[in-house]
N, C-alpha and C positions, 0 to 999 in steps of 0.2 A: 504494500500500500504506500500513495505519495502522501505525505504529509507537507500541503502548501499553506497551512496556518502562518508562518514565517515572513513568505512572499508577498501572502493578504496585508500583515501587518507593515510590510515594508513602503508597498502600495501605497497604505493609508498615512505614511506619513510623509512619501512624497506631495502628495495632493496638499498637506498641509502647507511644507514651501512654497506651493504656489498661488495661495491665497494670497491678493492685495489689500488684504486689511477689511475689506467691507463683505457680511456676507453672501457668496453668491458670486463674488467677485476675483474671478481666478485668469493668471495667464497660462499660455501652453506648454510656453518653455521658460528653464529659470538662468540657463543663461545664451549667449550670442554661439553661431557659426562661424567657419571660417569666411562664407558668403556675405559675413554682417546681414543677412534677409529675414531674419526673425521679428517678428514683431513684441517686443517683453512687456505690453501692455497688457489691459483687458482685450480678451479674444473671443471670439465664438465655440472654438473650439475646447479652449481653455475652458470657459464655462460650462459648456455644454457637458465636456468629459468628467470635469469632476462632477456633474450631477450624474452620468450615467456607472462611473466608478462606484460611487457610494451606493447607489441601488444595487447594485449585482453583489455587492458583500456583505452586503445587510447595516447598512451606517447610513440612510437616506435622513433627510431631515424633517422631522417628525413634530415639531412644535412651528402652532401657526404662523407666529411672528417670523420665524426663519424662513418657512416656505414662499408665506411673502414678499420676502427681499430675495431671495431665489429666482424667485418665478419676474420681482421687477428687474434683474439684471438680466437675464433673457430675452425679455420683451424689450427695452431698450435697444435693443441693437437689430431689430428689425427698422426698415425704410419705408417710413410711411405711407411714401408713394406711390411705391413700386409694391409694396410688401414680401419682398426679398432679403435674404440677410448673406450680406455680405462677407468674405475671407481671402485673403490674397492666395492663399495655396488651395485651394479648389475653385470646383465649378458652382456658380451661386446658387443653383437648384438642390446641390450638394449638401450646401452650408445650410439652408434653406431647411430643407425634409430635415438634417442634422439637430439644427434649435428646437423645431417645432417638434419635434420627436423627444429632446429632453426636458420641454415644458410638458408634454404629456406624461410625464412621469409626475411633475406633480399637479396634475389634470386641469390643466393651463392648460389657453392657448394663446396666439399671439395676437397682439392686442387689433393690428390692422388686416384689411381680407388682402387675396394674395391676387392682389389685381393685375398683376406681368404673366400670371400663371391662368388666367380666367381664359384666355383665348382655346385654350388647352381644355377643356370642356365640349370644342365641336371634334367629331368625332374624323373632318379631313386634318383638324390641325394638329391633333393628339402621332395621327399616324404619320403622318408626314417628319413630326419631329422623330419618330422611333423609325419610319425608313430612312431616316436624312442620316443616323449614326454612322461612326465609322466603326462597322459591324467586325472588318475586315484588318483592318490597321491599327487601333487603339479599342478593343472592347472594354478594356480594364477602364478606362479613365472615363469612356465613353457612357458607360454603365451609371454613373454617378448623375447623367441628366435622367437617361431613360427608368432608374428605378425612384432617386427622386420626384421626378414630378407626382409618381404616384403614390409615396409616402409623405408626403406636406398635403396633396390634394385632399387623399382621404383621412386625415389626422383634421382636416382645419378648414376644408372648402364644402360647407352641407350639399351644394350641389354634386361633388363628385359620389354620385348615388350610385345602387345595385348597376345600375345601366349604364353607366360609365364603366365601370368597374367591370364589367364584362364586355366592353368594347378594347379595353387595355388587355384581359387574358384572352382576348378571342386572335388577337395578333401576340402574342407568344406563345399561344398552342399552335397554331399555324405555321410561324417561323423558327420553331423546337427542330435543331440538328438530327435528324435520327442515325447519324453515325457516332454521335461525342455524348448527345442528352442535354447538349450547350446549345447558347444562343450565339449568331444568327446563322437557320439554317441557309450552309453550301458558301459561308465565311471564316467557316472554324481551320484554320492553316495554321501553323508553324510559326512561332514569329519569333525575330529576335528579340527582347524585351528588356528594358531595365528594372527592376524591384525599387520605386520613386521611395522607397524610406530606409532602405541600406545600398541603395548606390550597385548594386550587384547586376551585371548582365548575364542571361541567363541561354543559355545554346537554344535554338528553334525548339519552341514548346508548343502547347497550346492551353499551358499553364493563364497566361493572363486570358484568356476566353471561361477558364473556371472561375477566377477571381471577377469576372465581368458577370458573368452567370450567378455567380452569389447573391449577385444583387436583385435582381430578380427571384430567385427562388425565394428570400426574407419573405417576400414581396405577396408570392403564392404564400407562404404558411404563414404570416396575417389574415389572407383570406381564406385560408383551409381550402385551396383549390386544388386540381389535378396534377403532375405533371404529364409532358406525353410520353417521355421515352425514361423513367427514372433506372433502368437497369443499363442503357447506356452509360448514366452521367454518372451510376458505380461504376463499371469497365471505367471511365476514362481517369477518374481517378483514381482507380487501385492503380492504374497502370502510371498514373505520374508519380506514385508516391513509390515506388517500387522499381522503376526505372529513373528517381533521384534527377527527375525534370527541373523541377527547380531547386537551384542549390543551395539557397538560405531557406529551407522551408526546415523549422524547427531549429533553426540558430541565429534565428532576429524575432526583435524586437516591431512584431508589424503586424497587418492585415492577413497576409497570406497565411498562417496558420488557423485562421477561422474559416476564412474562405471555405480552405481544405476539407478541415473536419465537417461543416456545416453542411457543406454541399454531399459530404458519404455518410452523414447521418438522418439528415432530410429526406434524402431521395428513397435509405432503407425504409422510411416509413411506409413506403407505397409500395414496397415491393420484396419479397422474401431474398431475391436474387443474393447469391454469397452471401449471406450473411455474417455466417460463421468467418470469412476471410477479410469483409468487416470491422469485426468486433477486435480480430487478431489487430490488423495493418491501426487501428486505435490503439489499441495498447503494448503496440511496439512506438508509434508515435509517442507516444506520451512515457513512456518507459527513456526516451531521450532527451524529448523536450524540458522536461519537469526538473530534471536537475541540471539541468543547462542554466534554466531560469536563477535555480537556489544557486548558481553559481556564481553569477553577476552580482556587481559591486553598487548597491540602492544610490549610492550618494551619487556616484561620476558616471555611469553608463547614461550615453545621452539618450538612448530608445526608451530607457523607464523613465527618464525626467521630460519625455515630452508627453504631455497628458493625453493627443489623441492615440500615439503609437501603446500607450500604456494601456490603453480601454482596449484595441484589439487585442491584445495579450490575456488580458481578463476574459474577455469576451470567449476566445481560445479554450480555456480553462473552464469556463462556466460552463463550456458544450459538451468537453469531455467529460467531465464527472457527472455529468446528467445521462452520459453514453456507457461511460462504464461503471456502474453501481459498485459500493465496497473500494474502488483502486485508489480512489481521490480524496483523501479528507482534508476538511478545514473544519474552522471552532462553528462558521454557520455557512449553513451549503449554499453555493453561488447563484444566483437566480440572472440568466441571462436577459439583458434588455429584451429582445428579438420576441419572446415569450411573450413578452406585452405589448408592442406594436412594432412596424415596421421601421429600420433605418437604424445602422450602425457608420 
């Protein structure tokens, strides 16, 4: 058995460094790059993470005066205008479903409607933006409009109804890969790719088409919908995980270990296929991962002091102890955001 009680704790006192004094009020990183492109103010992300960190470990804030300044630092940094929330390292639809996803956790929303996103309600302009992707060349980064717009829409836009909402899976049952279980189908190739949060280029995969496809899958088990090919989108990841496709997968501090896991434990829901080789390729995963983690230095590693890179990490963690019963303990068991609405 792993015992990550330690790593929780360690977690939870980074997030403290990152507090600017006022509740609610966190930045993302605690200190500068070599790039000097960090922003060490109040961030989106920054705030956002430390509310989504504290939930998953059981440390949410739970008296109303707190929640209240919580929930006002949140809404503050949406634009009135537009009703968009802005971030220089992503796409705004990104940052966007990102806030509005950890005001729902304390069952907020944001204060103005999402009027840049309203056009996105006729059912030519919805598709249009999910044909327009680059399905083919960037799915990973790509993925951040196409599953955003439908986790801020349905979190915060009453219009985006049952009928929307099957206008948006009725074009990703349709364009579902049936050779990979990935999105877009007769786009899923090879790509050369860089890993944007350890700088790592990774030989032709079609590893970032998984990490693209996560985004969407959230997306289905919010809505407890089908997929079409879920014993494909096993094949394709037993087969990256076991042919060592990507090569920081399990020794960074990042998204891609959720990705992974989420996408070979989602898809078993639907479907008995391997199961047994499954449950194994998890717990050879995490049999590496876990004291990788306990191995790193809480104070100087810069992947745990940046509050979004450190949520996927968690995030990571939450899905495998929920995947392997008895293997994972902590003092309270990690409750993955994902379980409760869409958008990590």
């Amino acid at each position: 058995m792993h015992q990550i009680t330690p790593f929780i704790q360690n977690a939870r006192a980074i997030i403290d460094t990152h507090n600017l004094g006022d509740t609610g009020a966190y930045r993302r990183w605690n200190w500068q790059n070599a790039a000097g492109n960090r922003e060490l103010g109040v961030n989106e992300y920054g705030c956002a993470d430390a509310a989504n960190i504290l939930y998953m470990i059981g440390q949410f804030p739970s008296q109303p005066q707190q929640r209240a300044a919580w929930i006002g630092q949140l809404q503050a940094l949406q634009n009135p205008q537009t009703g968009l929330f802005t971030e220089a390292t992503h796409h705004t639809y990104h940052t966007t479903a990102h806030c509005i996803a950890a005001l729902e956790l304390f069952d907020a929303q944001p204060l103005y409607p999402l009027t840049a996103m309203k056009p996105l309600l006729e059912k030519e302009q919805l598709y249009a933006l999910l044909d327009g992707l680059d399905w083919a060349g960037d799915p990973w980064v790509m993925s951040h409009q196409g599953a955003g717009i439908f986790a801020a829409m349905v979190l915060a836009e009453p219009q985006a109804d049952l009928a929307w909402r099957k206008l948006y899976f009725d074009w990703l049952w349709e364009n579902a890969d049936p050779q990979t279980g990935f999105w877009r189908k007769g786009a899923v190739k090879p790509l050369c790719h860089g890993d944007s949060f350890t700088g790592v280029l990774a030989e032709p995969t079609i590893f970032p088409h998984l990490a693209g496809s996560f985004h969407y899958l959230f997306n289905h088990e919010y809505a407890h919908m089908p997929l079409h090919y879920p014993d494909k989108m096993i094949d394709s990841c037993l087969e990256l995980f076991h042919k060592k496709q990507w090569p920081t997968l399990g020794r960074a501090i990042s998204f891609a270990e959720i990705d992974w896991v989420y996408c070979l434990t989602r898809a078993s829901r639907q479907t008995p296929h391997r199961f047994e080789e499954i449950k194994q390729a998890l717990r050879d995963f995490a049999d590496a991962y876990i004291p990788w983690l306990l191995s790193l230095d809480p104070a100087t590693h810069d992947g745990l002091n940046d509050l979004h890179t450190l949520f996927g990490c968690i995030c990571a963690l939450a899905e495998l102890q929920s995947a392997l019963p008895g293997d994972i303990a902590s003092e309270k068991p990690l409750k993955l955001v994902l379980d409760r609405r869409p958008f990590i």
